[in-house]
C-alpha positions as CSV (number, residue, x, y, z in Angstrom):
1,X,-21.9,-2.0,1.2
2,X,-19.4,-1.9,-1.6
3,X,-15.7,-1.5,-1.7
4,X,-13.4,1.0,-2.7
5,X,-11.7,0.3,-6.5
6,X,-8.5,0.2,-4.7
7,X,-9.5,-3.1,-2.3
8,X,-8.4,-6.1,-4.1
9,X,-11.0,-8.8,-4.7
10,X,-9.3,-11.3,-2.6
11,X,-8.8,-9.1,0.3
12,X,-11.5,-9.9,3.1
13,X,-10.4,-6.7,4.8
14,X,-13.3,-3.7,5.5
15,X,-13.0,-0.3,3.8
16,X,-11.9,2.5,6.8
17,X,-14.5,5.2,4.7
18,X,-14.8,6.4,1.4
19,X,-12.0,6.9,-1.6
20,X,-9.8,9.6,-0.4
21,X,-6.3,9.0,-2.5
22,X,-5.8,7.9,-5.9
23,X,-3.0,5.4,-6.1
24,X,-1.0,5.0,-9.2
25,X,1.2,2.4,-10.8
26,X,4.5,3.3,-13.1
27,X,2.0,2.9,-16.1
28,X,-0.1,5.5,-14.5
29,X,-3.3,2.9,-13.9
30,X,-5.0,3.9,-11.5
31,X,-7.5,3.1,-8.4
32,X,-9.3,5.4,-5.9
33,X,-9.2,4.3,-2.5
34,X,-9.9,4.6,1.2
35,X,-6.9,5.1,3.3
36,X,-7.0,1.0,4.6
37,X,-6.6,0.1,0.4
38,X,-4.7,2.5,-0.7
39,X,-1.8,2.0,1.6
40,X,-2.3,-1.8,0.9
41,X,-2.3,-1.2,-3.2
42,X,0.8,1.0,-3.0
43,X,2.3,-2.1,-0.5
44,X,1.9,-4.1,-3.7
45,X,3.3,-1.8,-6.5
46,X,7.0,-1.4,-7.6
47,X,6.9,2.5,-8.2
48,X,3.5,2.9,-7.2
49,X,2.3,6.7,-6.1
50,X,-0.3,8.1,-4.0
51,X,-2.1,11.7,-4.8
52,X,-5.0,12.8,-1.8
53,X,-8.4,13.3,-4.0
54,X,-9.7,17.1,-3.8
55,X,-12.0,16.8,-1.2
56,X,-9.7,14.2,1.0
57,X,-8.7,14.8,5.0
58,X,-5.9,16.8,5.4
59,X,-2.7,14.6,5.4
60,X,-4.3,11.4,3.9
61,X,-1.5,10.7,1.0
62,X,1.0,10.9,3.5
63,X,-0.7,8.6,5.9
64,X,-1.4,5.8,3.0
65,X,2.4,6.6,2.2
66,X,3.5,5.9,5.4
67,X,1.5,3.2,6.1
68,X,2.2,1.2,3.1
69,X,5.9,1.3,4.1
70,X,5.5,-0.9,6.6
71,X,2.8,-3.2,4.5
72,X,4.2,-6.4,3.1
73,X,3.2,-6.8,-0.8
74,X,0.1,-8.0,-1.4
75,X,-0.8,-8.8,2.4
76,X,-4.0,-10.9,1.7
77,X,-2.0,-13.6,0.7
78,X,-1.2,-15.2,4.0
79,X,0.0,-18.8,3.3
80,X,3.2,-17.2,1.3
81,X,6.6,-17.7,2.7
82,X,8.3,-14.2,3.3
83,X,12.0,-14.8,2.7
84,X,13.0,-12.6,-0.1
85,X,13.5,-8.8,0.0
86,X,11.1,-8.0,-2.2
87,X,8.2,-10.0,-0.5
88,X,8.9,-8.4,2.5
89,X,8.3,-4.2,3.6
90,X,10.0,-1.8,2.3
91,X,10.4,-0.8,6.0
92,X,11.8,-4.3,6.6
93,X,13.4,-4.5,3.2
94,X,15.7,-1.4,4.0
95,X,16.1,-2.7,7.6
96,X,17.9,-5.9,6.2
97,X,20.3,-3.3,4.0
98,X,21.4,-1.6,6.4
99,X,22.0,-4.5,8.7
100,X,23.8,-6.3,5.2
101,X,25.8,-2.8,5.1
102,X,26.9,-2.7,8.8
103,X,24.7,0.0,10.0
């Protein structure tokens, strides 16, 4: 079985079912993905967006959205040390902010 466009080569992880989102970088390249890539992809883009394909599930941008908030960046590399904001979450990322800003 092939992969979605969105699943990068290096990532041993299974397609959840077909392309349902487009995801888009700040360039506007682009990759069609199932739900599982898509949120990983947009995990891995600085100003990345999502879009839900015409014939998509109800709800699917918003799920890869979600999702890929609490993704780290490029999540197949597992060997990487994790210390810097920007490796980390965004989820995790705005949960060290907040902590840095007393909240």
């Amino acid at each position: 079985m092939t992969r979605c466009p969105a699943a990068h080569p290096d990532d041993p992880t299974p397609c959840d079912g077909p392309p349902v989102v487009m995801v888009l970088d700040r360039q506007n390249a682009g990759a069609k993905g199932c739900e599982h890539h898509g949120a990983r992809l947009l995990a891995s883009l600085e100003g990345g967006r999502v879009y839900a394909l015409p014939d998509a599930p109800d709800g699917a941008a918003i799920r890869v959205f979600k999702a890929a908030d609490g993704i780290r960046p490029f999540p197949w590399v597992e060997d990487a040390p994790r210390t810097r904001p920007d490796q980390l979450s965004r989820a995790e990322a705005r949960s060290l902010r907040d902590i840095a800003d007393g909240r």
